[in-house]
N, C-alpha and C positions, 0 to 999 in steps of 0.2 A: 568887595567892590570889583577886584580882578577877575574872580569870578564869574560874577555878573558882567561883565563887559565881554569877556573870553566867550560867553554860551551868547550872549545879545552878535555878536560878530559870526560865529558860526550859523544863529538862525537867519539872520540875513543873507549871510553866503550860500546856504543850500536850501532857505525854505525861500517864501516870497518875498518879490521887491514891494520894501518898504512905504512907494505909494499906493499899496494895495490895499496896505492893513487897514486890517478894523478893529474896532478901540476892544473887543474882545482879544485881536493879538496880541497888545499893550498889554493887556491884565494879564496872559497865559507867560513874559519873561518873568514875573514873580518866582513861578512854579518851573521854571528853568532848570534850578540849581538839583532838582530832584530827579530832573533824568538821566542824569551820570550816573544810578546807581546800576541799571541794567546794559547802560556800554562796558563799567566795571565789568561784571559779571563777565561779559562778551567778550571781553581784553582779554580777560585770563584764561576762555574758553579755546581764543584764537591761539596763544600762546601756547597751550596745552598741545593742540594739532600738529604746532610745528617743531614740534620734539616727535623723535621717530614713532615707528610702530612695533618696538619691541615692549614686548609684554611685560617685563621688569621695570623697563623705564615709562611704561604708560602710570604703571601702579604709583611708584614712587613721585610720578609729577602730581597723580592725583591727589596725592596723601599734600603735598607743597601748595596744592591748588586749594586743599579743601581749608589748610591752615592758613595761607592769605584771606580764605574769607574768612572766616572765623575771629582772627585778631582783632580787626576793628568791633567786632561785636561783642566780642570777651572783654575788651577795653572800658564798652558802656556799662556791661554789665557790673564791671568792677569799679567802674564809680559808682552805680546808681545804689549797689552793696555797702559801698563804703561809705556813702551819705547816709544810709540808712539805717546802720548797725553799725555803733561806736567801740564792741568788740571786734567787731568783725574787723574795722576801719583799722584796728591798732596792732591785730594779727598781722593781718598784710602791710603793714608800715614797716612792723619789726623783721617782718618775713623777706623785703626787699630791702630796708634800710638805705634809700635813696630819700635825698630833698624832696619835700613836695614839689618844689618852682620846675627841677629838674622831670620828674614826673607828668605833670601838665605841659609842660613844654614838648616834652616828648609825644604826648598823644596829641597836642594839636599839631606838630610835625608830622605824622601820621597820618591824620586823618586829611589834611590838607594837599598833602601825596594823592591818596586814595581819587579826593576830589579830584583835582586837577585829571589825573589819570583818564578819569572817565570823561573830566569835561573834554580832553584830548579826541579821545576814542566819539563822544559826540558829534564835534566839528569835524571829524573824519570820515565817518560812516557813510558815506555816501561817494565820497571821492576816491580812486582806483586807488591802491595799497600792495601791501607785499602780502598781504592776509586774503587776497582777491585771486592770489595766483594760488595756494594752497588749491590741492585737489580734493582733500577730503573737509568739505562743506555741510556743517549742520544744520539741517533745514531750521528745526526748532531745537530750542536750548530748553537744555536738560540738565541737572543735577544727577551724577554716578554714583552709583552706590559706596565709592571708597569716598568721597566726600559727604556727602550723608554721613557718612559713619563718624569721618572726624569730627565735622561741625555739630552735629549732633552728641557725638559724644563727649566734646569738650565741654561745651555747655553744661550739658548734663552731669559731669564732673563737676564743673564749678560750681553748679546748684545743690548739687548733694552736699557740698563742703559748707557751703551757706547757712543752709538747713542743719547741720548737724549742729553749728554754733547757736544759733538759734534755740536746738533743745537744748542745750546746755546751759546756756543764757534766761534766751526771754520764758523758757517754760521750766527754768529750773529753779526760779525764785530769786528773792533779793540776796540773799548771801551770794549767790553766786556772781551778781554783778559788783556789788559793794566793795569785793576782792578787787576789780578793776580801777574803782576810784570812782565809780559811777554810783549814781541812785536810783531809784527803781525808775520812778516819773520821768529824770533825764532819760533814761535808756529808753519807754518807752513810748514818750512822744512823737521820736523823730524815726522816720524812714516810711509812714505810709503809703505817702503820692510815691514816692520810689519805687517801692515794691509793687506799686502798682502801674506803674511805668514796664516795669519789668514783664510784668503778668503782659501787658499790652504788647509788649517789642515778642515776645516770646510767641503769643498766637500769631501773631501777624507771620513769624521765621518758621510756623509749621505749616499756616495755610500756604504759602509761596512755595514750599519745599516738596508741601503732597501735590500743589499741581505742577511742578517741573523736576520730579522726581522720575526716574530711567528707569521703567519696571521690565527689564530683560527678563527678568524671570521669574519662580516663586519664591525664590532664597530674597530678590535684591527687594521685593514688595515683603516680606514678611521682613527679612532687618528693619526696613524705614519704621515698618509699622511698629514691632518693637520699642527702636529709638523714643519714636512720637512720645507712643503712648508713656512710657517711661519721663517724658520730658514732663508729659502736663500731668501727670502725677506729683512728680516733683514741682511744680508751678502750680499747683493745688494748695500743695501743703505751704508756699509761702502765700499765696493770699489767706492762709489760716495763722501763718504769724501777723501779716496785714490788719486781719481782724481782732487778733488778741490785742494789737500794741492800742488800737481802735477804743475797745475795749476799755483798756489802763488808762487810756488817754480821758477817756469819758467817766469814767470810775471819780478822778481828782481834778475833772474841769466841768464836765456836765456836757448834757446833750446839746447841741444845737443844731441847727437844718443840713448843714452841711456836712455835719458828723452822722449823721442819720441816713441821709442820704449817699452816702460813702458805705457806710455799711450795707444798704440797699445793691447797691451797683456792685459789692464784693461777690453778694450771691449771686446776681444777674450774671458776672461775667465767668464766674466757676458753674455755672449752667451753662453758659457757651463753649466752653472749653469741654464739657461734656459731650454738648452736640457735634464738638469738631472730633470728636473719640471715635464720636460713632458713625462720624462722615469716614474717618478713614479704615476705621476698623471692620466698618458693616455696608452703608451705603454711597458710592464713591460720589454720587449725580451731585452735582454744583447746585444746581437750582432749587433740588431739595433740600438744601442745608440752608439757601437761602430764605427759603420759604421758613422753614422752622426758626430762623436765626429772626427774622421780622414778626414769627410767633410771639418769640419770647421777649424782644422789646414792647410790644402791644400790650404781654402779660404784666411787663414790668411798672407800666406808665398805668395800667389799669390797677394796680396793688400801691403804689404809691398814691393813687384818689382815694382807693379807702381807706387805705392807713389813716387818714387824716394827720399829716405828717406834725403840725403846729401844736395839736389836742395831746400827743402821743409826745412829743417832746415837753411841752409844760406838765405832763402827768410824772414823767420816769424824773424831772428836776424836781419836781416837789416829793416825791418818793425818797429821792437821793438824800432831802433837805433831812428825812429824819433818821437815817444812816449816820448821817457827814456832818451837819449843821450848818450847812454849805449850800448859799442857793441865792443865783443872780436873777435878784425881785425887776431888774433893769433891762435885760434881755426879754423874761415871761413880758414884760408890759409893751415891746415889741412886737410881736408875735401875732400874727391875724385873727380877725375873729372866732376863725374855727377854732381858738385856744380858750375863748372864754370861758367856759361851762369847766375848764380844770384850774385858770390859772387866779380866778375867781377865789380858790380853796386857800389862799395865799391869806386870807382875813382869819380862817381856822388855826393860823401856826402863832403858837402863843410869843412870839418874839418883834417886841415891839420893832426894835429896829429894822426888821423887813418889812414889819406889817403896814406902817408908817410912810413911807418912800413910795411902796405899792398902789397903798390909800392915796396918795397924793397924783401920782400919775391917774390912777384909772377914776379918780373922781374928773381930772381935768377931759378927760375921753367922753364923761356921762355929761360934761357942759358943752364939750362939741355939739356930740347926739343931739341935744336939745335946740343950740343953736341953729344947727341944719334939721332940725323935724320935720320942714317940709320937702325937702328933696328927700328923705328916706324912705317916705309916705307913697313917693309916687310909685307908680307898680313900673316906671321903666329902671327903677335901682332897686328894687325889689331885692332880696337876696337874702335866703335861706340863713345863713350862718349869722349877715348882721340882724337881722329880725331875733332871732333867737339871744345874740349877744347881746342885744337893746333890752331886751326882756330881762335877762339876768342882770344887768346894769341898773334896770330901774327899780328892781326888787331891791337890789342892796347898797340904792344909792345914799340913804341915810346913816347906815353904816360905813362906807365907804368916807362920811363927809365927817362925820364924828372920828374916826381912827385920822382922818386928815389933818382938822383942826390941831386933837389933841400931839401930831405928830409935828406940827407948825410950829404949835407954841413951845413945846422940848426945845426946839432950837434958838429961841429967843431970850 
């Protein structure tokens, strides 16, 4: 809320009076709180200036500059690690052996520094400063190649340590977690949306870095490119534990729309991350990345229609049903039309107690249908999937009504 008041008072003070606004300005103090992050940046740019011009002391501010950025972002990284991987969480417990309370305390003491700083540097940017008299003024801000290096390379440090636990771990089998006190399915439930947070926060910290990156020459454009590329190779390989854990997760609960489509999105965005390779490594134009990056979501939206995501999840569950003997007849009977024609096959599994539950739902579905048989009929609800679903419903509504019955009266 401080905050919020702090950045609502500086836009008032340097941008327009307040009987100007228009209820678009109202909606833009929301988004307030997020443009501290490039006054940040600009602070410690300013800061940087007004330390001399000795060449040992520019290196060593840089190296302090590039590790001020970096912290708060090594910080998220190491929660989002540590929520995500319950070895990992319990390495770096024992590794720093601090309170949790004390912990979290600390990074929101941090991070709330960081804010403030730049909300500071916001409400000031515009009014005369000791930073106005400096003579050596950066038109545009840039990232130097000795921060690059650290921020890049810290990360990349941390990621490779991540990674390594992970082979050791999630791809090294259940003895190896069992040792921890963990189970297999514990360990590899939890941490997807994180890592995939991760994957996210990470392109975002190379596309901003390829375009305010300080190319003096071909040494300080070949390190970056180095770093980069190094970086989302390693951001690679965790959306490949992402989808292992994806994987586990579906192996012992089954597929659903949202675990399918999470897998969908893992390849999408390890193809973007490819296309940002080859933005930096091959073709530097903005617009062609964007073109191709708007490619690839068209591709994505257009492979998700055919998959017929509903048909393909009630197929790989009734698959799993004769692996596992494990299979949620409650969920399949959810599922939109496009799933009839597989989830249908649910009458074929010799077990009464699915079959039963099934029969009872999708008989009550075959008495809708009928009910509304004239709204289906008319050609403006016309519709490919339920026409075909009505078809298979009315073929096997006599079985459907017999396995119902019989499943009725079992409970009575």
């Amino acid at each position: 809320m401080s905050l919020y008041l702090l950045l609502m008072v500086a836009n008032l003070d340097i941008g327009k009076k307040i009987q100007n606004y228009l209820l678009i300005d109202y909606l833009k103090f929301f988004l307030l709180p997020f443009r501290f992050v490039e006054n940040l940046i600009n602070f410690t740019s300013d800061i940087n200036a007004l330390w001399g011009k000795n060449k040992k002391q520019k290196i060593f501010h840089s190296i302090i500059r590039g590790i001020l950025i970096t912290a708060p972002i090594l910080v998220i990284f190491l929660i989002l690690f540590s929520s995500a991987d319950l070895v990992f969480r319990k390495y770096l417990l024992n590794l720093i052996n601090i309170n949790a309370e004390t912990i979290y305390r600390s990074i929101i003491v941090v991070i709330i520094t960081l804010v403030f700083v730049g909300a500071y540097s916001y409400i000031f940017k515009r009014s005369k400063s000791i930073f106005q008299t400096i003579k050596v003024i950066k038109k545009t801000f840039s990232f130097g190649i000795i921060e690059i290096s650290v921020v890049l390379g810290l990360i990349n440090l941390l990621f490779l340590i991540f990674i390594l636990v992970q082979m050791t771990y999630l791809f090294g089998g259940e003895k190896n977690i069992i040792v921890h006190g963990f189970t297999y399915a514990q360990y590899a439930r939890r941490g997807f949306f994180e890592l995939i947070t991760v994957a996210v926060i990470s392109f975002l910290i190379i596309f901003i870095m390829e375009k305010y990156v300080f190319r003096k020459d071909e040494n300080h454009t070949l390190q970056f490119k180095t770093l980069s590329g190094v970086l989302i190779i390693l951001v690679i390989l965790i959306m490949v534990s992402a989808f292992k854990r994806l994987l586990l997760y579906e192996n012992a609960y089954g597929f659903t729309v949202l675990r399918l489509y999470s897998h969908i999105f893992i390849i999408w965005l390890a193809a973007v991350f490819i296309l940002l390779l080859y933005k930096i490594f091959i073709d530097r134009r903005e617009n062609i990345f964007i073109i191709y990056f708007l490619t690839s979501v068209i591709l994505f939206l257009v492979f998700v229609n055919l998959l017929n995501p509903d048909a393909f999840i009630a197929k790989q569950n009734i698959q799993r049903y004769y692996s596992t003997g494990k299979l949620d007849v409650f969920y399949l009977t959810q599922l939109s039309d496009d799933a009839i024609p597989e989830t249908i096959k649910v009458l074929d599994i010799p077990d009464e107690e699915l079959r039963g539950p099934f029969a009872n739902s999708m008989y009550g579905n075959w008495l809708y249908v009928l009910e509304n048989k004239d709204y289906h009929n008319k050609w403006q609800s016309f519709n490919i999937s339920r026409s075909r679903a009505i078809m298979i419903l009315e073929s096997k509504a006599k079985l459907l009504k017999q396995v119902k019955d019989l499943y009725i009266d079992s409970l009575d």
